[in-house]
BAFI-3210 file (N, C-alpha, C; in Angstrom, 3 decimals, decimal comma, padded with zeros to 6 digits):
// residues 45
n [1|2|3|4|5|6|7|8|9|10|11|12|13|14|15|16|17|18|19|20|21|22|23|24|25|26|27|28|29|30|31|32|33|34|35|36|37|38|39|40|41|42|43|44|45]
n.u [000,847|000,551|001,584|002,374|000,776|000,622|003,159|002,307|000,447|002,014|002,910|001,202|-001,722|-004,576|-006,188|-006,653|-008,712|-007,767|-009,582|-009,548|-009,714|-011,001|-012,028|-012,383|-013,072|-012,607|-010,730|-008,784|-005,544|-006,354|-008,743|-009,824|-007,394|-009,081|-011,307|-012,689|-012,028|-010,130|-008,295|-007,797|-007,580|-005,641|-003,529|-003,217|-003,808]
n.v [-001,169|002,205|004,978|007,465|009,820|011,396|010,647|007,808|008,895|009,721|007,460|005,085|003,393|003,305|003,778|002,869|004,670|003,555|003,804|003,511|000,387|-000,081|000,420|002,862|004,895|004,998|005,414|007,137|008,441|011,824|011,823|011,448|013,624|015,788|015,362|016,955|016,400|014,588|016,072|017,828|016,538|014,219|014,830|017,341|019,997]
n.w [000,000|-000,887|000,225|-000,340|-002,309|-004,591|-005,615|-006,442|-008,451|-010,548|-011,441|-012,161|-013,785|-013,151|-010,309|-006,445|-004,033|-000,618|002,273|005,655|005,422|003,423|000,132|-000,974|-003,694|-007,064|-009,846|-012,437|-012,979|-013,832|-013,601|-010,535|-009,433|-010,127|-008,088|-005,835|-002,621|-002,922|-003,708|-001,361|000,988|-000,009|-001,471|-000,737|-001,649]
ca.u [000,000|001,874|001,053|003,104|-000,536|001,873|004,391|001,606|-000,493|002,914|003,535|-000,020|-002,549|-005,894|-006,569|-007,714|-008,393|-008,503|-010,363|-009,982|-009,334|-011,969|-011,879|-013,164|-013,225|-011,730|-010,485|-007,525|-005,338|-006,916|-010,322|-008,971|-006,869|-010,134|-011,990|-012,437|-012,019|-008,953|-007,397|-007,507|-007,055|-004,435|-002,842|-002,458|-003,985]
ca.v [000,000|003,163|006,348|008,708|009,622|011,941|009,566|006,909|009,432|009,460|005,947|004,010|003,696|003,105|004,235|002,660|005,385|003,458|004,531|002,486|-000,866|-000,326|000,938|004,017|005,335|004,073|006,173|007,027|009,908|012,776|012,359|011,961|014,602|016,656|015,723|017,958|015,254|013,677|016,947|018,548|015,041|013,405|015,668|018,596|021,420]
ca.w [000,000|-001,413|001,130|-001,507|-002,981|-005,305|-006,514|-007,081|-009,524|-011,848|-011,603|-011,800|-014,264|-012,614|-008,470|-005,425|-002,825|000,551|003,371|006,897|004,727|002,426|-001,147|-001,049|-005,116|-007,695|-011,101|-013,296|-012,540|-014,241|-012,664|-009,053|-009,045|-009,776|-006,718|-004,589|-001,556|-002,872|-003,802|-000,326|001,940|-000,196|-002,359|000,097|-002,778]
c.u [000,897|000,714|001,245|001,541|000,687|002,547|003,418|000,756|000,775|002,911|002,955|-001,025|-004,672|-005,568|-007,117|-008,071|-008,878|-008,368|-010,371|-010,251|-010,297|-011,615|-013,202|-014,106|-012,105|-011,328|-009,079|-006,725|-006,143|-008,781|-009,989|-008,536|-007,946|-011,169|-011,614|-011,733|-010,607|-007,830|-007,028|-006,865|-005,834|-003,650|-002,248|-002,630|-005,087]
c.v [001,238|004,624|007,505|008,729|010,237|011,366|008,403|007,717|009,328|008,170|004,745|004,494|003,982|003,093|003,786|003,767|004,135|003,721|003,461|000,961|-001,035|000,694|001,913|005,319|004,737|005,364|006,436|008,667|011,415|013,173|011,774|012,715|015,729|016,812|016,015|017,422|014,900|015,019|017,877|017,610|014,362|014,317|017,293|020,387|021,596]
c.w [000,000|-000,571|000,792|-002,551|-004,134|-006,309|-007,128|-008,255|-010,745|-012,277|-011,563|-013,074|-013,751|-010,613|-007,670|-004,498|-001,452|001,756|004,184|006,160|003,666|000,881|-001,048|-002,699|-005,621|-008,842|-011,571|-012,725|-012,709|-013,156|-011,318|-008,863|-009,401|-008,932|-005,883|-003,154|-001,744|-002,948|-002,498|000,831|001,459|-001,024|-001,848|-000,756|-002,361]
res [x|x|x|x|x|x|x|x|x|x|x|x|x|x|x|x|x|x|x|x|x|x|x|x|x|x|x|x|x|x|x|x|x|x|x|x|x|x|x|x|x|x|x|x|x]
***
């Protein structure tokens, strides 16, 4: 499980986000790094 949200958006094609052992969303870089959610919690923007 890679905790570098960051380094995994260069270096992955398709996304688990998970949440407390569960799979929380799923998607490809581009549309992850546009939710709102992922962009303030994991991404730090």
């Amino acid at each position: 499980m890679e905790q570098n949200a960051k380094l995994t958006f260069e270096a992955t094609g398709t996304r688990l986000v998970v949440e407390n052992g569960e799979v929380a969303m799923t998607g490809t870089s581009a549309q992850l790094r546009q939710d709102p959610r992922v962009r303030r919690i994991y991404l730090g923007l």
